[in-house]
C-alpha positions as CSV (number, residue, x, y, z in Angstrom):
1,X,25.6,6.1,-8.8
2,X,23.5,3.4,-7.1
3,X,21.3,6.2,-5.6
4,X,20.6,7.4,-9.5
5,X,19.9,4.1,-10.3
6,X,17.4,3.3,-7.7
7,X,15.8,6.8,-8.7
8,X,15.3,5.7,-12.2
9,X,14.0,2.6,-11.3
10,X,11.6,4.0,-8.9
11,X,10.6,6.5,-10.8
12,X,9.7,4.1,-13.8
13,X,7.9,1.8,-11.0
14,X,5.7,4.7,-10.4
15,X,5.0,6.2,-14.2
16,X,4.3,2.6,-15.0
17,X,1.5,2.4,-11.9
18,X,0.1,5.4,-12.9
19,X,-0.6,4.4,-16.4
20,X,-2.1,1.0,-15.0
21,X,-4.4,2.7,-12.6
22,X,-4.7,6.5,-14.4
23,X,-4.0,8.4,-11.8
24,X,-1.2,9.2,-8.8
25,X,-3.0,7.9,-5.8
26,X,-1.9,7.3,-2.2
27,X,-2.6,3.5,-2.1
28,X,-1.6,2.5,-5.6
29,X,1.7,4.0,-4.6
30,X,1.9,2.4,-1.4
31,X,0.8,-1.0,-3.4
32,X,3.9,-0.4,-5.3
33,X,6.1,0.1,-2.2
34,X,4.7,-3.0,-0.5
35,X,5.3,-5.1,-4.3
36,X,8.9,-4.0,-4.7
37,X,9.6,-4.5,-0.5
38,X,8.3,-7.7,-0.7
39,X,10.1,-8.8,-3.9
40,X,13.7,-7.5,-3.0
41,X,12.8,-9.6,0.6
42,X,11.9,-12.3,-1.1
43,X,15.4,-12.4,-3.1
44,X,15.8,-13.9,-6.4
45,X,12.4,-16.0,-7.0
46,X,12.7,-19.0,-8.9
47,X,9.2,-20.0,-11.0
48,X,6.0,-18.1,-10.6
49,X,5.3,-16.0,-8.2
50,X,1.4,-15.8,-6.7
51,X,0.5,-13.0,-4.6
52,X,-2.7,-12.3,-1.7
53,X,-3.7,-9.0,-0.3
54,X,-6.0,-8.3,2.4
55,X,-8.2,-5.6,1.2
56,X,-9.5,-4.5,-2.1
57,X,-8.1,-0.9,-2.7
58,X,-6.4,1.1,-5.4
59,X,-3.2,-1.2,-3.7
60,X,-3.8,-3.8,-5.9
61,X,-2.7,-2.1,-8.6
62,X,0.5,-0.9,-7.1
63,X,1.1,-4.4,-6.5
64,X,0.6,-5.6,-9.9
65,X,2.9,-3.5,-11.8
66,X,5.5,-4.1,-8.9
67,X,5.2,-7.7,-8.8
68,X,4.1,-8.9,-12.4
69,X,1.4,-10.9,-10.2
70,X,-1.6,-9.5,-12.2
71,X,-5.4,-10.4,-11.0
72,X,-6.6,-11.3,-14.4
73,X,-4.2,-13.5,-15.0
74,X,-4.8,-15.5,-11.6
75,X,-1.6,-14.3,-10.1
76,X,-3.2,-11.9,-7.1
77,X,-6.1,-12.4,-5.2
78,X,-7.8,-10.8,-3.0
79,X,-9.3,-11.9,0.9
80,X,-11.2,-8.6,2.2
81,X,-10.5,-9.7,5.3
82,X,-9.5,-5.6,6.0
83,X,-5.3,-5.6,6.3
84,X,-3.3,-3.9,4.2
85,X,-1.4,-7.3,4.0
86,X,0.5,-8.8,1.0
87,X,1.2,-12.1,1.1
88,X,3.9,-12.9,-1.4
89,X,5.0,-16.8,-2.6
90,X,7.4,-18.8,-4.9
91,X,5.9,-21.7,-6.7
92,X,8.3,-23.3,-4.0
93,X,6.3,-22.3,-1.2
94,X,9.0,-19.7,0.2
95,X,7.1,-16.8,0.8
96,X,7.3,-12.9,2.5
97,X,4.7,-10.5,4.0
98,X,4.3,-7.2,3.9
99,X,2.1,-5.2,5.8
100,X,1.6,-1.5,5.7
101,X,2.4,0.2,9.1
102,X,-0.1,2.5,10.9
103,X,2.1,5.8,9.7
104,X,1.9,4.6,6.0
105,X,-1.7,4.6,6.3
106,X,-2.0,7.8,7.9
107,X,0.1,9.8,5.7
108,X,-1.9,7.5,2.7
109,X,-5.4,9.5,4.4
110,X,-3.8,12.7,5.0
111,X,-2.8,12.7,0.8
112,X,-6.2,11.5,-0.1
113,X,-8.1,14.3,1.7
114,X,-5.5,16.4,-0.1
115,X,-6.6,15.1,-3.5
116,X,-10.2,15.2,-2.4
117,X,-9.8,18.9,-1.9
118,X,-8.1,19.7,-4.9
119,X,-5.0,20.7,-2.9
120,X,-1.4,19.8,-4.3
121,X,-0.7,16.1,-3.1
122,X,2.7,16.3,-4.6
123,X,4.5,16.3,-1.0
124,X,2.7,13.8,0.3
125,X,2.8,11.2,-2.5
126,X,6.5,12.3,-2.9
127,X,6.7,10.7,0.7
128,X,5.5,7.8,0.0
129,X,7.8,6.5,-3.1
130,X,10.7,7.4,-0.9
131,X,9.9,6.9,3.2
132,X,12.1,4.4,4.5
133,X,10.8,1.1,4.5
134,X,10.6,0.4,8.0
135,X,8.3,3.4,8.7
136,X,5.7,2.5,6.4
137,X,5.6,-1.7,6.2
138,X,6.7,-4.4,8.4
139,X,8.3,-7.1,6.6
140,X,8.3,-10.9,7.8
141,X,9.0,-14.0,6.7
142,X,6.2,-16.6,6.1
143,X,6.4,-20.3,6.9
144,X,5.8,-22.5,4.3
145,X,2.2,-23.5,3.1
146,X,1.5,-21.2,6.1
147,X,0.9,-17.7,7.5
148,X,3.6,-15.7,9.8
């Protein structure tokens, strides 16, 4: 029952990125992954939460709709510095990072080249909503009003 519930959940996570960014896309999915990863990490937040990431890609909206830390509203900012890094923070300072793994961004290109080809991406992106965590971030905790 818990497994059904998860699927729901997920699969609501992932119609609700879609209509946010208009499209299935490797990154945005993989922004959602890297949201919800960081939130259940993170635990019960208390206050707002304020969110960085790394790079400017189709991520950030993954991260949005997983997070509620929207852009416009000054809630996620971006440091092109290039890492697929989100930086995740209570208004307390406790905070969580998650980074997308060298796997995650190589099935991420491998589904893109897909899409750019007009091949059936389906498998691919299906991957990416369910891999196992581990395999496609690193998680680690942040120190306060620090980095990792």
């Amino acid at each position: 029952m818990a497994k059904t519930s998860f699927m729901t959940e997920s699969s609501d996570l992932f119609l609700r990125i879609r209509a946010r960014h208009g499209h299935y896309c490797p990154m945005s999915t993989l922004g959602g992954r890297l949201g919800a990863a960081a939130l259940q990490a993170l635990g019960e937040p208390v206050g707002v939460l304020r969110g960085c990431y790394h790079i400017d890609t189709c991520a950030i909206d993954g991260i949005a709709v997983a997070t509620g830390c929207l852009p416009e509203a000054g809630r996620l900012t971006v440091h092109p510095d290039g890492r697929h890094r989100l930086e995740l923070r209570t208004a307390a300072g406790r905070g969580v990072c998650a980074e997308l793994t060298a796997t995650a961004l190589e099935r991420a290109a491998v589904c893109r080249r897909l899409l750019d080809d007009g091949g059936d991406a389906d498998a691919v992106l299906a991957g990416l909503r369910t891999g196992p965590v581990g395999e496609l971030m690193a998680l680690t905790v942040l120190v306060e009003g620090g980095d990792a």
